[in-house]
VOGU-3710 file (C-alpha; in Angstrom, 3 decimals, decimal comma):
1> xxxxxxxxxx> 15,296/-16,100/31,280  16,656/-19,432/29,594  14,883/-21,505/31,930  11,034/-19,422/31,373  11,914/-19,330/27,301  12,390/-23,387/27,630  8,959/-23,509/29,565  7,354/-21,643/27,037  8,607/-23,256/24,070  8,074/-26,382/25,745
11> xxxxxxxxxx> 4,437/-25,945/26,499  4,184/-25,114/22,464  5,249/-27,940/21,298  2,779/-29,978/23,191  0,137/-28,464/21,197  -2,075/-30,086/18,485  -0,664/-31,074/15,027  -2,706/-28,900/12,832  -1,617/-26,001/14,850  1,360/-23,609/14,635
21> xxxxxxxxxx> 2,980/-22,268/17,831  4,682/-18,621/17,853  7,277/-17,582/20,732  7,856/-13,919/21,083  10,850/-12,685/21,511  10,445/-8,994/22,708  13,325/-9,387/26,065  16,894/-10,404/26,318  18,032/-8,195/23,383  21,273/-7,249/23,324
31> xxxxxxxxxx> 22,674/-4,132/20,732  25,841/-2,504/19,577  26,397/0,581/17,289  29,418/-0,408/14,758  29,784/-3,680/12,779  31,800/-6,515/12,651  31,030/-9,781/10,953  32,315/-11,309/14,241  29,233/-10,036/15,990  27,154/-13,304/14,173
41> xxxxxxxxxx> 28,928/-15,884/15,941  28,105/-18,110/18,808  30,844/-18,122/20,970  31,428/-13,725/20,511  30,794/-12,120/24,226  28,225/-9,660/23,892  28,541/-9,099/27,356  29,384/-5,791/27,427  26,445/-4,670/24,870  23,341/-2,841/26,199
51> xxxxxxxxxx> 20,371/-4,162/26,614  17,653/-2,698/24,182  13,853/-2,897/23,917  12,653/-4,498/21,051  10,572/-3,220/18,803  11,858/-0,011/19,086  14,140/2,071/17,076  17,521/2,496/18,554  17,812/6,563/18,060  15,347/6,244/20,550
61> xxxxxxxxxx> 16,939/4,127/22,840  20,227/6,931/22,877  22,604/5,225/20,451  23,112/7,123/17,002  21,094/7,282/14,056  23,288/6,627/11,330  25,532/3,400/10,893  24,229/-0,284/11,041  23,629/-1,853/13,904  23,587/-5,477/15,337
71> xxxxxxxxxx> 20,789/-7,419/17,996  21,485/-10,369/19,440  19,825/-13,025/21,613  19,877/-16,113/23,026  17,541/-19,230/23,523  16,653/-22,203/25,021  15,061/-24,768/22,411  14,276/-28,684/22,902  17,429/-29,896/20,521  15,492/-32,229/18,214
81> xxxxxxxxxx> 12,012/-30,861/16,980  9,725/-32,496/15,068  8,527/-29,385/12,929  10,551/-26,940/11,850  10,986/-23,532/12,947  10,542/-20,047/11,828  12,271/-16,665/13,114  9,516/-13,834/11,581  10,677/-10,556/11,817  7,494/-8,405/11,687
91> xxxxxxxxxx> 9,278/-5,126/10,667  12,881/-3,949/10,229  13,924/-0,760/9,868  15,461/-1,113/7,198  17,215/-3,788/5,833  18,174/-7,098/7,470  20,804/-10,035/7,398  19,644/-12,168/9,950  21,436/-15,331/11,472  21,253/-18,199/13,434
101> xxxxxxxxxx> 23,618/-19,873/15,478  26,300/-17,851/12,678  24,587/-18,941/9,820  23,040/-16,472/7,644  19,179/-17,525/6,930  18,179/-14,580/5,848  18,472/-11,158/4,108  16,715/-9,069/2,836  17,063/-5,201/1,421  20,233/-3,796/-0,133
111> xxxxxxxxxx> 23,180/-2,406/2,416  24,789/-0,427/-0,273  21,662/1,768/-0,807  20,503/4,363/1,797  16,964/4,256/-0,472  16,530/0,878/0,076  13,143/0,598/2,430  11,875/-2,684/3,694  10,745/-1,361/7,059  7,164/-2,432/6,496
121> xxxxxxxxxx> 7,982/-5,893/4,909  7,567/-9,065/7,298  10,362/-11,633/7,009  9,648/-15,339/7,495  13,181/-16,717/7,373  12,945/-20,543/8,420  15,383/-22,174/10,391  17,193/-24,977/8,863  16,642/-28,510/10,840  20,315/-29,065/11,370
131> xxxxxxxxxx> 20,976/-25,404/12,790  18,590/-26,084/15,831  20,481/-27,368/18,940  19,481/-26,791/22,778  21,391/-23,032/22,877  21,030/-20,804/20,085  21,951/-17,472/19,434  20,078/-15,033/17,099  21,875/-12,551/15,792  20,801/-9,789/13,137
141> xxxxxxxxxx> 22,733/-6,581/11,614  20,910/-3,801/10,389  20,765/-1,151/8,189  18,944/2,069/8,546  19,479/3,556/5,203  17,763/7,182/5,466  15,554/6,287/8,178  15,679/9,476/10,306  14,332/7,463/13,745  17,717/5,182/13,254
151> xxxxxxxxxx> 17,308/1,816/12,202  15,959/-1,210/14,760  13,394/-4,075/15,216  10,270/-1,878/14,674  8,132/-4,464/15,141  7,711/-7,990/17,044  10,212/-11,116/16,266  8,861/-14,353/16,847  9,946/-17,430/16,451  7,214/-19,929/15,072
161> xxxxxxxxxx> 6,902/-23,333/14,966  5,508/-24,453/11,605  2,581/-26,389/11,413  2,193/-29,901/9,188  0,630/-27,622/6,532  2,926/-25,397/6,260  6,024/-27,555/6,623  5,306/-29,027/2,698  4,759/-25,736/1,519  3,693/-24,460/-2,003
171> xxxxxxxxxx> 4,408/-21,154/-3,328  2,192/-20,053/-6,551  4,333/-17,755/-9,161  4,347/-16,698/-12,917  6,910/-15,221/-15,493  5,459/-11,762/-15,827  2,151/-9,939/-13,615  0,923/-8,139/-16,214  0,320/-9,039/-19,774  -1,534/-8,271/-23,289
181> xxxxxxxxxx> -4,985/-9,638/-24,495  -3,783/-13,423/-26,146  -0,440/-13,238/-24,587  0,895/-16,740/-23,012  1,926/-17,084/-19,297  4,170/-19,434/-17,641  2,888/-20,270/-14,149  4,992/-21,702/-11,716  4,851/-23,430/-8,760  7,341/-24,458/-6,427
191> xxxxxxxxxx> 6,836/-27,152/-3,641  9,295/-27,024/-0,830  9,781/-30,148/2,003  10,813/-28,400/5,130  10,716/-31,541/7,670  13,381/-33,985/7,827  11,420/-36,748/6,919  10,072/-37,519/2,669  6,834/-36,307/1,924  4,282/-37,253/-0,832
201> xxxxxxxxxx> 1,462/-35,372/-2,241  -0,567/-33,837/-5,101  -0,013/-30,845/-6,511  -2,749/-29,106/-8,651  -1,994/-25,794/-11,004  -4,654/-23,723/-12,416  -5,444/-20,626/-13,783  -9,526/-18,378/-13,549  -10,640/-15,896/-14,816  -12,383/-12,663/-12,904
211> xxxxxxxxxx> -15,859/-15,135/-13,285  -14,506/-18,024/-11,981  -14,221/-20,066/-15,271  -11,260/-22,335/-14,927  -8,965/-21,507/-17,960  -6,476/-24,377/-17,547  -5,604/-27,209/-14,716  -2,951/-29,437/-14,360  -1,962/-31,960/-11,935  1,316/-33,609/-10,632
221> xxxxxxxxxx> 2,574/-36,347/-7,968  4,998/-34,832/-5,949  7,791/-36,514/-3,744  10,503/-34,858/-1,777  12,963/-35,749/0,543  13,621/-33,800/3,261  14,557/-30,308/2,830  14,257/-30,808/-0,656  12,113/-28,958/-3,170  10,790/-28,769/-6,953
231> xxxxxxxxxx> 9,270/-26,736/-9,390  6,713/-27,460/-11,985  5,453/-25,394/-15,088  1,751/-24,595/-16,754  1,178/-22,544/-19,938  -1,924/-20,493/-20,802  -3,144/-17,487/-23,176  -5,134/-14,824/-21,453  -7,734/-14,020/-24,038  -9,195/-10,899/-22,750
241> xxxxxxxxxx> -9,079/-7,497/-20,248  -9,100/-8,823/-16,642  -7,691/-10,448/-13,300  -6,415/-13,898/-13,306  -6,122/-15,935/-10,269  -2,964/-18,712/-10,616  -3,760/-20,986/-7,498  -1,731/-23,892/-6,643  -3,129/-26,759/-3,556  -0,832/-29,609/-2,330
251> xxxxxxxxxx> -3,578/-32,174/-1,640  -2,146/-35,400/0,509  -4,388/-38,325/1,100  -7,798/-36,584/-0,532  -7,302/-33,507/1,664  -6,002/-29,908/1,091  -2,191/-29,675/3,034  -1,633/-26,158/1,644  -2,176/-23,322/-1,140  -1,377/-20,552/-2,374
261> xxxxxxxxxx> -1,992/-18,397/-5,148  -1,087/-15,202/-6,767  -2,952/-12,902/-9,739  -2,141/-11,712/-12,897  -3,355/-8,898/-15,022  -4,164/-7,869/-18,509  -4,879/-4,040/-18,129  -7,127/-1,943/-21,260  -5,016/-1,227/-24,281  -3,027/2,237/-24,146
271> xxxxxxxxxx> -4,403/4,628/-26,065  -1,610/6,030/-27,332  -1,075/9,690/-27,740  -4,508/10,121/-25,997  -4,638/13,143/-23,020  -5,186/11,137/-19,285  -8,156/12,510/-17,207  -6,412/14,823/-14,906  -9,222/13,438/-12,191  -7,708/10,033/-11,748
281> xxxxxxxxxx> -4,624/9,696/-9,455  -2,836/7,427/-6,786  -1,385/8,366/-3,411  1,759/6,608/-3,785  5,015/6,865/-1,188  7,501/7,291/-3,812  10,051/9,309/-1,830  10,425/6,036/0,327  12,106/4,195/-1,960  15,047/2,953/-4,478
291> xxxxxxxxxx> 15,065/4,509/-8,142  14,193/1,172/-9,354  10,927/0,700/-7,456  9,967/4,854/-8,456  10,361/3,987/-11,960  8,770/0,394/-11,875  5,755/2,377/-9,975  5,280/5,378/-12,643  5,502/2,295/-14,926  2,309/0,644/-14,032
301> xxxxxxxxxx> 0,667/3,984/-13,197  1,075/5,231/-16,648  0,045/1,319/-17,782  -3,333/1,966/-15,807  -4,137/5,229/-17,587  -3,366/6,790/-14,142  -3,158/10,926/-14,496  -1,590/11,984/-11,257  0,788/10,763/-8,047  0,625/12,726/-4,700
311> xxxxxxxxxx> 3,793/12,027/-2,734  5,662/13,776/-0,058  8,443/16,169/-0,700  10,043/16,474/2,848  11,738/19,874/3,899  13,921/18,194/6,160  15,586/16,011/3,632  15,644/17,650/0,874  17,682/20,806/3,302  18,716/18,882/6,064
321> xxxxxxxxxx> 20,991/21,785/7,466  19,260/24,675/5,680  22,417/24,195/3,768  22,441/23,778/0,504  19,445/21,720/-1,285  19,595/18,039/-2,824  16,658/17,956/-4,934  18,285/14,746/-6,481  15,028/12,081/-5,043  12,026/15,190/-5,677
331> xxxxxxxxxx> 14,232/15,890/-9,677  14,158/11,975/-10,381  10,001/11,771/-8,927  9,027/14,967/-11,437  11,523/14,310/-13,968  10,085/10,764/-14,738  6,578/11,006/-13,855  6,430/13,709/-16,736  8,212/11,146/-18,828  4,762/8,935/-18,554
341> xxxxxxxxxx> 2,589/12,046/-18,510  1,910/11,779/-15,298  1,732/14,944/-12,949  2,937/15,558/-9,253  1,128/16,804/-6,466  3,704/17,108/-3,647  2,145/16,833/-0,124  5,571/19,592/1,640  5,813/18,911/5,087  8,484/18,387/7,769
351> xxxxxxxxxx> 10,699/21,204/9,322  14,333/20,473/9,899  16,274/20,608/13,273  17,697/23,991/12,560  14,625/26,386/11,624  12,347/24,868/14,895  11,045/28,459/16,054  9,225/26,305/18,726  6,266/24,114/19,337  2,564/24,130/18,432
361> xxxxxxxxxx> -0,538/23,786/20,555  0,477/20,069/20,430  3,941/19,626/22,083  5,092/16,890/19,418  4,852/18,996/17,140  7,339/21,840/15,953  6,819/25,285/14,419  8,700/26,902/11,682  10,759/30,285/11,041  8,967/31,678/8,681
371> xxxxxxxxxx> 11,756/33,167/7,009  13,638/29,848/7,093  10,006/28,394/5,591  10,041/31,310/2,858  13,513/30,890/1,779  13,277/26,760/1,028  9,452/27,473/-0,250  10,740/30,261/-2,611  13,551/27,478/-3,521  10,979/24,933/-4,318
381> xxxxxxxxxx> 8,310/26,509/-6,292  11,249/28,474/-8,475  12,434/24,826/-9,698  9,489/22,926/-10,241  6,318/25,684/-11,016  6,682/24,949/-14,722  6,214/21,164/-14,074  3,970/20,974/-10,926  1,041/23,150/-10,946  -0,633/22,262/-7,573
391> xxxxxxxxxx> 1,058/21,974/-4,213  -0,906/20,528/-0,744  0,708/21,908/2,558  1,196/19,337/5,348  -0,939/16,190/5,696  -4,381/15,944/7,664  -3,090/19,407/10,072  -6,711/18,761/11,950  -5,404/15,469/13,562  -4,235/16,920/16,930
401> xxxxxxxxxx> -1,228/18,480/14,658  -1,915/22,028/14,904  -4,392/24,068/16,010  -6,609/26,004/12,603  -4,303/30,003/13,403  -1,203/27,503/13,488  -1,548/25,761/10,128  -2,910/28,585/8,249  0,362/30,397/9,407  1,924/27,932/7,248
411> xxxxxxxxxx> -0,340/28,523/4,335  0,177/31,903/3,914  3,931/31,660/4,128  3,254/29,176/1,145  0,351/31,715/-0,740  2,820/34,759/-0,697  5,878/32,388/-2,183  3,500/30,923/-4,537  2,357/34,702/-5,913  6,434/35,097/-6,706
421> xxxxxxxxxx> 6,400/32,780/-9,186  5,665/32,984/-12,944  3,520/30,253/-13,261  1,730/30,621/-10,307  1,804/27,242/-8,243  -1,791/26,676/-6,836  -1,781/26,560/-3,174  -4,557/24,235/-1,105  -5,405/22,813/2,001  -3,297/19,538/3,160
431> xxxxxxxxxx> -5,947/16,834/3,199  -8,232/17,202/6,049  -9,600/13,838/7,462  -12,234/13,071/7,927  -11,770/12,488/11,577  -13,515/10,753/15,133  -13,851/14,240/16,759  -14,878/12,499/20,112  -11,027/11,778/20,390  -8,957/14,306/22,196
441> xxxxxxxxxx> -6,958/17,390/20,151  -9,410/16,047/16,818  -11,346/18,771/14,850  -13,566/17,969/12,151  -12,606/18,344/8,914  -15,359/21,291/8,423  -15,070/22,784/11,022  -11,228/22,859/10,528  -11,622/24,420/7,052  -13,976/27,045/8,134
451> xxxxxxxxxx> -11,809/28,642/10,418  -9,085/28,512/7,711  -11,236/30,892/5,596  -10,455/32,991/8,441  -6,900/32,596/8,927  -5,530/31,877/5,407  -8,043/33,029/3,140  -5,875/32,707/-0,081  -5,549/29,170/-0,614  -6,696/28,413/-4,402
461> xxxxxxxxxx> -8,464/24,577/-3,412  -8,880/22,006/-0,808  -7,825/17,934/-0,457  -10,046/15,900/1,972  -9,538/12,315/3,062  -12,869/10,688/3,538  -12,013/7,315/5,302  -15,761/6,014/5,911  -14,069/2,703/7,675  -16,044/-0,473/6,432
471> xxxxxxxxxx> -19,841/0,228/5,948  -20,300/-3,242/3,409  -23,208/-2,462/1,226  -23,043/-0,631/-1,859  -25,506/1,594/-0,730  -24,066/2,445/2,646  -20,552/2,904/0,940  -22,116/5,656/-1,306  -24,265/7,262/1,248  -21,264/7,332/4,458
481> xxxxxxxxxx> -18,839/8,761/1,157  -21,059/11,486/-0,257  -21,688/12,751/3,646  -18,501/12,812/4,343  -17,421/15,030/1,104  -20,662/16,978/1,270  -20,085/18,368/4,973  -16,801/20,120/3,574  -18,351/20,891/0,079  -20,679/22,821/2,073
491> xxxxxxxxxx> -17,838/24,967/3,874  -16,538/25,640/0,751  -19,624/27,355/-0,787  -20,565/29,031/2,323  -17,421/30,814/1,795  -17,652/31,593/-2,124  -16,383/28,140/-2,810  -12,649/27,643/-4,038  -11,278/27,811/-7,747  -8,893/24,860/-7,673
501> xxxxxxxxxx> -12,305/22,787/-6,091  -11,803/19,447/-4,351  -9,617/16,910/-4,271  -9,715/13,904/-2,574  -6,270/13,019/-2,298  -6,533/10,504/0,122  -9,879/7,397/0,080  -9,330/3,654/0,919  -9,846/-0,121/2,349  -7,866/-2,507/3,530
511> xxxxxxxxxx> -7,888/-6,282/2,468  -8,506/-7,852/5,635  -9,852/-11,774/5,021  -9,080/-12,428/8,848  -12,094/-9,332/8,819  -14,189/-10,011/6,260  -13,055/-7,990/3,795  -11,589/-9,296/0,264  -9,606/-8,415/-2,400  -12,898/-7,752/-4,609
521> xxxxxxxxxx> -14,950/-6,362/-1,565  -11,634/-3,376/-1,897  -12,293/-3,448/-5,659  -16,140/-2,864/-5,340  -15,460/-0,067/-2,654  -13,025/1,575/-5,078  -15,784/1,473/-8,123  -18,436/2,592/-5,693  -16,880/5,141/-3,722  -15,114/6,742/-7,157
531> xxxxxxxxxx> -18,032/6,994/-8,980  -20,144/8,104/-6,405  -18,083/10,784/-5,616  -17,901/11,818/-9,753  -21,514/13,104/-9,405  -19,919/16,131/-7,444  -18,953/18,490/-9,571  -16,668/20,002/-7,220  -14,421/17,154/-7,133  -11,087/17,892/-9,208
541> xxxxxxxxxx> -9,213/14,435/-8,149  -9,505/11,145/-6,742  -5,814/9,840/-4,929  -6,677/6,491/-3,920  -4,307/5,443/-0,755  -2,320/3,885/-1,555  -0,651/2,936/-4,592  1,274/0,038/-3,703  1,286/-1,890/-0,391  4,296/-0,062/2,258
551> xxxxxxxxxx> 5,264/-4,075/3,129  3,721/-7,459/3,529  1,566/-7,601/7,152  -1,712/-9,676/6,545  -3,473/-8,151/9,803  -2,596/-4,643/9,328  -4,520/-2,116/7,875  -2,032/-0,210/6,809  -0,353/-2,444/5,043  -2,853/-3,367/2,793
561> xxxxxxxxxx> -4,834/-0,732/0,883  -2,764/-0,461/-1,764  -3,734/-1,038/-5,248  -0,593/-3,455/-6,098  1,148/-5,841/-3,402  4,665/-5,091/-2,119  6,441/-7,482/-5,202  4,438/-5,424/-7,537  1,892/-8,155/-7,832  -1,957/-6,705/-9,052
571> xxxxxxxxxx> -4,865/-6,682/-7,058  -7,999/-7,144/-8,025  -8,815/-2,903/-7,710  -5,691/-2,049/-10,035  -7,322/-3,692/-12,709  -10,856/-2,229/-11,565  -9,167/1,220/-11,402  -7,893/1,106/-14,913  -11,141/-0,160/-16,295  -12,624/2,440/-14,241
581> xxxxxxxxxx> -10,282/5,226/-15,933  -10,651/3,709/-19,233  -14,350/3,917/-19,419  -15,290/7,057/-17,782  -11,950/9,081/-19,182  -13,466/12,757/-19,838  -17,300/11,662/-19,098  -19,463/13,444/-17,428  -21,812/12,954/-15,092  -25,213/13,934/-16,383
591> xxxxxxxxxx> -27,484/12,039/-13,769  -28,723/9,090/-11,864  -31,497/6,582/-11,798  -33,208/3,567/-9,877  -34,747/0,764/-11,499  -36,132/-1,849/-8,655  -33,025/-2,773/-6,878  -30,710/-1,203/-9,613  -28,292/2,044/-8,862  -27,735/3,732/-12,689
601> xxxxxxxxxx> -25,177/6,364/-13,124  -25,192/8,366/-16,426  -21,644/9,911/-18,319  -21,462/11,009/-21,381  -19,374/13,748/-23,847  -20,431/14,125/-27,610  -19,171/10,738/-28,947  -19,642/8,150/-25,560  -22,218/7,348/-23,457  -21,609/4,904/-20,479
611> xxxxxxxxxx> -23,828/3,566/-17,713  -22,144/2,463/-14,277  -24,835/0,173/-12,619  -24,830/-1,809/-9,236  -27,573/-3,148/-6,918  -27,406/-2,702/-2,858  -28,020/-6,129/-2,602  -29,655/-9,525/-5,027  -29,785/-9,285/-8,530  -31,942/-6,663/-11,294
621> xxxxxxxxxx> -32,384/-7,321/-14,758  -33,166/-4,198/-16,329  -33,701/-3,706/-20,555  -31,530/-0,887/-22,128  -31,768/0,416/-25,542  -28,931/0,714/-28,277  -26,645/-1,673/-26,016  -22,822/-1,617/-27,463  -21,256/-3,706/-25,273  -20,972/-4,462/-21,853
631> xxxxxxxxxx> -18,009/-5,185/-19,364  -17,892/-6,158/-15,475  -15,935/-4,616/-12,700  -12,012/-6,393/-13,969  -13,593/-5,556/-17,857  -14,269/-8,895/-18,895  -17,455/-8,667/-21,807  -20,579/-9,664/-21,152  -23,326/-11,042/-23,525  -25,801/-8,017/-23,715
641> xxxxxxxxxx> -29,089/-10,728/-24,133  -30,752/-8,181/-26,502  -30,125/-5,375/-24,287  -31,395/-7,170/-21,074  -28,502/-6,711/-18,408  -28,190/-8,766/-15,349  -27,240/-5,881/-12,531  -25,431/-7,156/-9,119  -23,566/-5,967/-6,779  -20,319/-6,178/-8,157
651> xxxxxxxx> -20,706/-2,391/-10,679  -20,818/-3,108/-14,358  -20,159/-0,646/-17,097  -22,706/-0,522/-20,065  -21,827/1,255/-23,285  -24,732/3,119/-25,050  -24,583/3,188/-28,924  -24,512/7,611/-29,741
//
C-alpha cells in the first residue's frame, strides 16, 4: 500500500506548475469506537483496530452509533515538497479534530454539543511545511452529535497538493454581511504565504455594486515570508438597497495569482408593525442545527420580510422510545419563529424503531402502528394547533417511498387526529415531486395525487415540488414551471379542488459556475419562477429550497441552492427574494402582457400598482405612463427616462403612480 501511495503521489508531483494534484485516500483506514487523546500520535499501534471503508458511516460498518470515534492512516510522501499540501475532508459526520503526524491542523464543529452539524461542510485543513516527512500518519476523532447513521467520513478525503496560485492565497472578508442604506463597511482582506520561500505581490481591494459600478478600490504591495500572513483594511458607505460584491486579486508580475471575493447586503427597510404575506416562505433545515444558527436563521428570515419556514419535525426524535416526548428542538423552532412573526409548517415524518408494524411496497421503507402514529400525532397537534395552523405529512411519498393506499394510510391517521383538536390543524399532501417517472418505483406527481382522492379524501390542501432542472431562458423557466404546477392544479379541480389550495413548498437551482450556472442566473430563476407561478390563483405558498446552504461543496447540487451560504454570507437571490417580497407584499395578480420582446406582469390592491417585466432574450424599451420609480432585480433605482424603461433579462420592478 505504502509503496503504490508513493507511486501515486510521486507521479503528482511531476505535474505542471499551474496545476494542483489531489491523492485520494479512500483505503488503509483504520477505526476504533472510544477515545483517547493517545490515539493522535505517531508511534500509538493501531494494530489491533478494524479496518473501515471510508466514506461511510461507521453504524453501518457494525460499531455503535453513539460515542466519538477515531480514523487513522498512514502515508508515504516525498519528505521535502516544493508546494504545500492539503488534507480536504469532503464531509464529516459531524464534527472533526483532525491531525497530522500528532499535530492538530484542524477542527472544526463543537464536541460539547450533540446539535452541532457540520456533516455537509468541506474542510481544507493545510498541512504545515515542517509537519511533512517521508511517513505520516493521519489521524482524525469524530463526533457524531445526533446523527442517527453514527458519525464517520461521509464523504472522500484527499490530500491535495496546492498549486502556485493557491499557495499565496487571499481570502476576501468584511465586519458585518448585512447592513442599512448609508451604513459604512470595513472590508478585509487577508493574504496568507503558504510556501517556505518569501513571496511578493499586489493586492487590490474593491467594492461593486449589483451594476457593476466600482464603489471604492484600493491597492497594496504585499511581502511575506514564508508561512507568514497579513491583513489589510478598506472603508465604504453603501448608499442604497442591493448586493455588493467585496473582491480581492493578488496580482504578481502583471498577472492575476489568486482571488477571492465575498458579498454583502443591504436588504428593504422593515416595515415595522406591517402584516408579512403569508405566500412567501423558505424551506429551511432548522431541526439540523445548534440554537445559535436557528435563531441567527429566523433572524435574517424575518430581516427579508420572509412569512413562513417549512422544516421537519421528526417522530423518531422527538419520541425516540415512544417514551416520553422532548419537544425541547420543535418548542425552541415555534417558540421563536413566532417571536419574528414568522409561521411553521412542519414537514412530520420518520417512525421510530419501536412502532415499525412492517415494511411498505418498498423494502427500505417502514410502516407505522397506527395506534402508535395516533397517540404521538394526537400529542403533537394538542401542543402546537394554536401556533401552527398547517401540517404536511412525509416528504415527496411518490419517490419510490410508498405506494398511493400506503401513504394515504398515513393521512388519514393524521385527518382523524387533526378533527380532535380545537383549532383544527389543516392537514395536506407531503410535497409531491415533480418526478422522472421513466425511473423505477417513480409515480408522477398527478397521478400520485389522484389516487389519493381515492384513498385519503380528507386532506384540506396539497404541497408540490416542481424541480424543472436548468431550462436557461426566461421563457423556458416560466413555461417548464407553470406545466409542471398546472398538471397537479388540474387533479385538484377534477376532484372539486382543495380549500387549503397549493403550496409549493419545495422550488430551486443550484449555483454551479463549473456548469454554467451563477449566482444571478439562481437569482433570475427565483424572480421568474416566483412570479410566474403568482398568476395561479391556486397557489397559497412559495418555500424556496433551501434557506441556507447544508455545507460548503462547490460541485454539488445540493449544497448550493440555498438562499444564504453556510457562514451566513448573502447571495445574490436573498436580496432578490426580499425585494421580491417587498414589492409584491399583498398584490395581486390582475394580468399579463407582451410588448415586442417584453414579458409584463400586472399586481395591484387599492393603493399600489407594480409591473414585473423581463425579456426572453436582448433588450425592449417600452414607454409606461405615470412611472413612480423603478428598481432592478437586487432593488437598486433606476432613472425612469420619462417613463421609457429599458427591459432585459434580468426582471425589473416598475411602480405605477394610483
Amino acid at each position: 500500500m505504502k509503496n503504490v501511495l508513493f507511486a501515486v503521489l510521486m507521479q503528482l508531483m511531476l505535474l505542471s506548475a499551474a496545476t494542483a494534484a489531489d491523492l485520494k485516500l479512500d483505503g488503509g483506514w483504520k477505526f476504533f469506537a472510544g477515545d483517547d487523546p493517545a490515539f493522535s500520535g505517531v508511534g500509538f499501534d493501531d494494530s489491533a483496530w478494524k479496518v473501515i471503508k471510508v466514506p461511510g458511516f461507521w453504524k453501518r460498518a457494525g460499531f455503535p452509533a453513539d460515542g466519538i470515534g477515531w480514523y487513522r492512516t498512514r502515508i508515504t510522501l516525498p519528505a521535502a515538497a516544493d508546494r504545500p499540501l492539503q488534507l480536504v475532508l469532503e464531509g464529516v459526520a459531524r464534527c472533526d479534530e483532525t491531525y497530522f503526524n500528532g499535530q492538530l491542523i484542524g477542527r472544526t464543529g463543537d464536541f460539547s454539543d450533540a446539535d452541532s452539524n457540520y456533516k455537509y461542510l468541506m474542510r481544507r485543513y493545510d498541512i504545515p511545511p515542517e509537519l511533512v516527512k517521508a511517513e505520516n500518519v493521519v489521524a482524525i476523532r469524530v463526533f457524531p452529535g445526533r446523527e442517527i447513521a453514527g458519525g464517520g467520513l461521509v464523504r472522500p478525503v484527499v490530500l491535495r497538493e496546492l498549486s502556485e496560485s493557491e499557495a499565496l492565497a487571499v481570502t476576501a472578508g468584511a465586519d458585518a454581511f448585512y447592513r442599512e442604506p448609508g451604513e459604512s463597511l470595513v472590508c478585509r482582506a487577508e493574504v496568507r504565504n503558504r510556501l517556505r520561500q518569501p513571496r511578493e505581490a499586489v493586492l487590490r481591494s474593491e467594492v461593486r455594486d449589483f451594476s457593476g459600478t466600482v464603489l471604492t478600490s484600493r491597492e497594496w504591495p504585499v511581502k511575506l515570508e514564508g508561512g507568514g500572513k497579513a491583513q489589510f483594511e478598506l472603508d465604504v458607505k453603501l448608499p442604497e438597497v442591493g448586493i455588493y460584491t467585496v473582491s480581492c486579486t493578488l496580482g504578481v508580475n502583471g498577472e492575476i495569482q489568486n482571488r477571492d471575493e465575498t458579498k454583502v447586503a443591504v436588504l428593504p427597510p422593515e416595515n415595522a408593525g406591517s402584516r408579512r404575506d403569508p405566500r412567501f416562505g423558505v424551506a429551511a433545515h432548522l431541526n439540523w442545527w445548534d440554537r445559535e444558527t436557528v435563531l441567527q436563521s429566523l433572524d435574517l428570515m424575518r430581516r427579508a420580510g420572509i412569512a413562513a419556514v417549512r422544516t421537519g419535525f421528526i417522530w423518531n426524535e422527538i419520541q425516540p422510545d415512544l417514551g416520553d416526548f422532548s419537544f425541547v428542538r420543535t418548542d425552541l423552532i415555534v417558540d421563536e419563529a413566532a417571536k419574528r412573526g414568522i409561521t411553521v409548517l412542519p414537514v412530520v415524518s420518520g417512525i421510530p424503531a419501536a412502532a415499525i408494524a412492517g415494511k411498505a411496497r418498498n423494502p427500505s421503507m417502514p410502516l407505522a402502528r397506527e395506534a402508535d402514529r395516533a397517540a404521538f400525532l394526537r400529542a403533537l397537534f394538542g401542543r402546537y394547533c394554536a401556533a401552527v395552523p398547517v401540517w404536511e405529512f412525509d416528504n415527496e411519498p411518490n419517490l419510490n417511498k410508498y405506494a398511493p393506499e400506503e401513504y394515504g394510510a398515513t393521512l388519514e391517521c393524521a385527518i382523524a387526529a387533526a378533527a380532535e383538536c380545537t383549532p383544527k390543524p389543516e392537514v395536506i399532501v407531503g410535497g409531491l415531486s415533480s418526478v422522472n417517472v421513466k425511473r423505477p418505483g417513480r409515480i408522477a406527481g398527478d397521478i400520485y395525487l389522484d389516487a389519493l382522492y381515492a384513498c385519503a379524501p380528507g386532506f384540506s390542501g396539497v404541497a408540490f415540488h416542481p424541480y424543472i432542472g436548468w431550462p436557461g431562458s426566461n421563457g423556458r423557466i416560466a413555461a417548464a414551471f407553470l406545466a409542471s404546477i398546472d398538471s397537479v392544479i388540474a387533479v385538484m379541480k377534477s376532484h372539486g379542488g382543495a380549500p387549503g389550495g397549493l403550496r409549493l413548498t419545495e422550488y430551486s437551482t443550484s449555483v454551479r459556475p463549473d456548469q454554467g450556472r451563477t449566482e444571478l442566473d439562481q437569482a433570475r430563476f427565483l424572480v421568474v419562477t416566483t412570479v410566474s407561478g403568482l398568476t395561479r390563483g391556486e397557489v397559497r405558498g412559495f418555500y424556496w429550497y433551501n434557506f441556507r446552504n447544508k455545507g460548503f461543496h462547490p460541485a454539488d447540487n445540493e449544497m448550493n441552492y440555498g438562499l444564504i451560504n453556510w457562514d451566513f454570507s448573502p447571495r445574490t437571490a436573498f436580496v432578490a427574494y426580499a425585494v421580491l417580497i417587498d414589492r409584491l407584499r399583498f398584490l395581486n395578480f390582475v394580468g399579463s402582457r407582451q410588448f415586442g420582446k417584453a414579458v409584463i406582469h400586472e399586481f395591484e390592491d387599492d393603493s399600489r400598482k407594480v409591473l414585473v417585466a423581463w425579456t426572453d432574450s436582448g433588450i425592449e424599451t417600452v414607454e409606461f405612463a405615470d412611472v413612480a420609480g423603478v428598481v432592478d432585480l437586487a432593488g437598486l433605482p433606476e432613472p425612469a427616462d420619462g417613463g421609457k424603461i429599458e427591459i432585459t433579462t434580468l426582471p425589473k420592478y416598475i411602480t405605477i403612480k394610483k
